[in-house]
N, C-alpha and C positions, 0 to 999 in steps of 0.2 A: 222642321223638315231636314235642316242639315245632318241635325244630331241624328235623326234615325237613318239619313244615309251614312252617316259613320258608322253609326253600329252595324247596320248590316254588310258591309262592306267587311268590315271586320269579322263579324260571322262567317262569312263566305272565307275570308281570307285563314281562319282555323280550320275549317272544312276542307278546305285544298290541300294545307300539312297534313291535318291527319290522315286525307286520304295518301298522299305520296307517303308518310310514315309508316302506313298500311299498307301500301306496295313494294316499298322497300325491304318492311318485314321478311312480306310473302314471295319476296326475289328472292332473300337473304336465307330461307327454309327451302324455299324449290331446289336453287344451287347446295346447297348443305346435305339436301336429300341427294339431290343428282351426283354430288361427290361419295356418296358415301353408299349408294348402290353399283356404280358403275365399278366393272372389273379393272384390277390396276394393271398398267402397263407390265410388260416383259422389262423396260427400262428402270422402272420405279421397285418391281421386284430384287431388281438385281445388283440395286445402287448402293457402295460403299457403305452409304451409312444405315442401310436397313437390317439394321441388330436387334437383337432379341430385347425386347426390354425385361425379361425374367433372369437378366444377366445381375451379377451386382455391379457398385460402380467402377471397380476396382478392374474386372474383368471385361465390362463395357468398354474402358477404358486403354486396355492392352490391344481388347479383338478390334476394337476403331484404330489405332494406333497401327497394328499390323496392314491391316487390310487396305489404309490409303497410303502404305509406304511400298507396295508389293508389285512387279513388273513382270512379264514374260519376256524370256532372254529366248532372242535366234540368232543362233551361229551355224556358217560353212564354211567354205573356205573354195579353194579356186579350182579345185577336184571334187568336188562335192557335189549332186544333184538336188540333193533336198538341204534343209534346217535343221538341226540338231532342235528342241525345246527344252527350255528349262525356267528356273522360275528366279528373283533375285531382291534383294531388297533397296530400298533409295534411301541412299543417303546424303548429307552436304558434309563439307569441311571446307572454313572460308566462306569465299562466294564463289565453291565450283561443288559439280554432283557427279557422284560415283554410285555404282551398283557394284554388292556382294553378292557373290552368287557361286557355285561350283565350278572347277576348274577343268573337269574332266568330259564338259559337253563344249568345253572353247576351243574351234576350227581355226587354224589360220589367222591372219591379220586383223587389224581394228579394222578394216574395212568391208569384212564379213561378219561385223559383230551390231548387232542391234536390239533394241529396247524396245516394247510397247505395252499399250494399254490397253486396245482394243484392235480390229483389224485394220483400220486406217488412221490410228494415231501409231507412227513407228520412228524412233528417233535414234540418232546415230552414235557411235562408241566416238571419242574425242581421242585417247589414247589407253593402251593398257597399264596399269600401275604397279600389278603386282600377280602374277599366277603362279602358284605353286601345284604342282599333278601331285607331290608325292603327299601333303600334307590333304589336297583339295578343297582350294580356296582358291577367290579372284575376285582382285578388285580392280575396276574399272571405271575411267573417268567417261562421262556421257552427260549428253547436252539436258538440259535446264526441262525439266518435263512439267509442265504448266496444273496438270489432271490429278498429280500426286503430291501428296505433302512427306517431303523427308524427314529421317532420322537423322537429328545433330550426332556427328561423329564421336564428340565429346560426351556423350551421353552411355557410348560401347566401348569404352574403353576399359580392359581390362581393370587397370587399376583403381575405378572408380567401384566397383562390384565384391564382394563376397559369397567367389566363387563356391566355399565349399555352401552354404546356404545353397545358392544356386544348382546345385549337381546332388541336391539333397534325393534321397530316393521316395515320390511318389509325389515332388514339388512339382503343382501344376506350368503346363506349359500351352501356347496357345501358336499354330501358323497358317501364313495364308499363301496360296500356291496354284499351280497351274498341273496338278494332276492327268495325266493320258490329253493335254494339251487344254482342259478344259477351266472354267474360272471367270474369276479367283474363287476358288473354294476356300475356306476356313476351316480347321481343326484343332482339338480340345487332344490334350496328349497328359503323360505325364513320367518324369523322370524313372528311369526304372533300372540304371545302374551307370557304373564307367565300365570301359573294356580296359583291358592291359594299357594297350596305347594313348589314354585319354580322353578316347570319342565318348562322346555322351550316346547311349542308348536308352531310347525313348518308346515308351507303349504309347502308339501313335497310330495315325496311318499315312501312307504316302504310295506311290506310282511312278513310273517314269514321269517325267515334267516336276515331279516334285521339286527337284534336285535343287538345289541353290536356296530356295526359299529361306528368310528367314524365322529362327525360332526366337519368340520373350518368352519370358517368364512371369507368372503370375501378377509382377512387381512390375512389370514393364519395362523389363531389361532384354534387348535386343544379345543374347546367350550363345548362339550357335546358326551352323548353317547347315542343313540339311544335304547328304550327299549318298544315300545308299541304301538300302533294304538288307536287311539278314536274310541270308540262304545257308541253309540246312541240310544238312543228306537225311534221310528217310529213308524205311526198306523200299518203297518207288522209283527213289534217285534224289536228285537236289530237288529242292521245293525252296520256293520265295517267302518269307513270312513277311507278306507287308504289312501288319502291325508293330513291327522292333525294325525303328528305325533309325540309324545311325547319323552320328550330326558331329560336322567338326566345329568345337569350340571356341569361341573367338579368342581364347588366351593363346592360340598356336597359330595366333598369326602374327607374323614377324612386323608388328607394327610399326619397330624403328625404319627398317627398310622403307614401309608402307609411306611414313610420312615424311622423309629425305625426298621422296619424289614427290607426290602429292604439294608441297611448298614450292617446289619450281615452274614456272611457268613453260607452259607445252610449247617446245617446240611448232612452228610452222609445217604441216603436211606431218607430223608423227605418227606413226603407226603404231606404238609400244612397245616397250621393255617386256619381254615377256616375263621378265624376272625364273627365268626357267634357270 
């Protein structure tokens, strides 16, 4: 008597796995179906890392790279009623973080200069380190942005690069930016000469907001920064080609300058060297 209460007790007790194994399955295909019918969010759409996968890796590799290093710059200043927009890229050096970005949408003091990700992630400018209008560049020291992963400074530095490779005519190029204020958009470009003066001129596209954005290079060399649209006269008048889009090159920034300051520790309450 005992022994057939073992056994059946036993019976019973595989009969109870299997059935839970059997529910678990049929949890584990309900949710799998319900993930994989339901529409995806606007969030999930639009999240940094949703890349094409018909990228290669190389290319995967650069547009990931751009696209979680990329900021919306706003600036005014204390006459000012609205935001200038522009776009910029994050970088470190040390343990502090800068944005490159255009120089020629920065208003006023570091205290009308700000950084963000989204509408209520907006983080503050620390000091200014370096603006040049005539060349149009600026780099800017700005608080620790949790949402973004930097580009090591040592990583764009001229000297570590082979420029003319780089400024080669039809070497792909990849950026990501805040176009007509919108974003971060991504685009596929690619080298299409130098002007007299050195800019890189790119078969690209860009918009106001573009401005600042950083450009890599195929290699994943952070190349240039994005500052301008070609305009044309026409029998019309002037006309904008926003496909040739001009970009100042990171070899024409006065790095030494850049990094005599960047190694000092900021001042209390600074506002910045405009380096003007």
């Amino acid at each position: 008597m005992l022994k057939k209460a073992l056994n059946a007790i036993k019976i019973a007790s595989q009969m109870v796995l299997v059935m839970l194994l059997g529910f678990a399955v049929s949890m584990g295909i309900f949710i799998s179906v319900s993930e994989n019918s339901r529409m995806p969010t606007s969030s999930e759409m639009s999240a940094l890392d949703n890349i094409s996968n018909d990228l290669s890796s190389a290319e995967h590799r650069v547009v990931e790279l751009s696209r979680h290093s990329i900021l919306q710059v706003l600036t005014t200043s204390e006459k000012r009623s609205g935001f200038s927009k522009m776009s910029g890229t994050y970088i470190t050096h040390g343990d502090r973080f800068y944005v490159i970005t255009a120089a020629h949408g920065v208003h006023g003091e570091c205290e009308y200069f700000f950084v963000a990700t989204g509408d209520e992630n907006i983080y503050d400018c620390i000091r200014y380190i370096l603006i040049d209008q005539a060349v149009d560049y600026a780099i800017i020291e700005i608080e620790e942005i949790p949402e973004r992963q930097p580009v090591k400074l040592a990583d764009v530095r001229p000297s570590n690069r082979e420029w003319r490779q780089e400024t080669a005519v039809l070497n792909e190029t990849f950026y990501t930016g805040f176009p007509n204020g919108l974003g971060p958009l991504t685009f596929r470009g690619s080298v299409a000469g130098m002007s007299d003066e050195n800019y890189i001129l790119l078969h690209s596209y860009a918009w106001p907001g573009s401005s600042g954005s950083g450009v890599f290079s195929y290699d994943g060399n952070l190349i240039g920064i994005i500052i301008a649209l070609n305009v044309g006269w026409t029998g019309a008048g002037y006309d904008v080609l926003e496909d040739l889009v001009i970009v100042t090159p990171l070899f024409m920034i006065d790095w030494d300058a850049a990094y005599e300051i960047m190694n000092e520790p900021a001042p209390t309450g600074d506002t910045g060297d405009t380096g003007q």
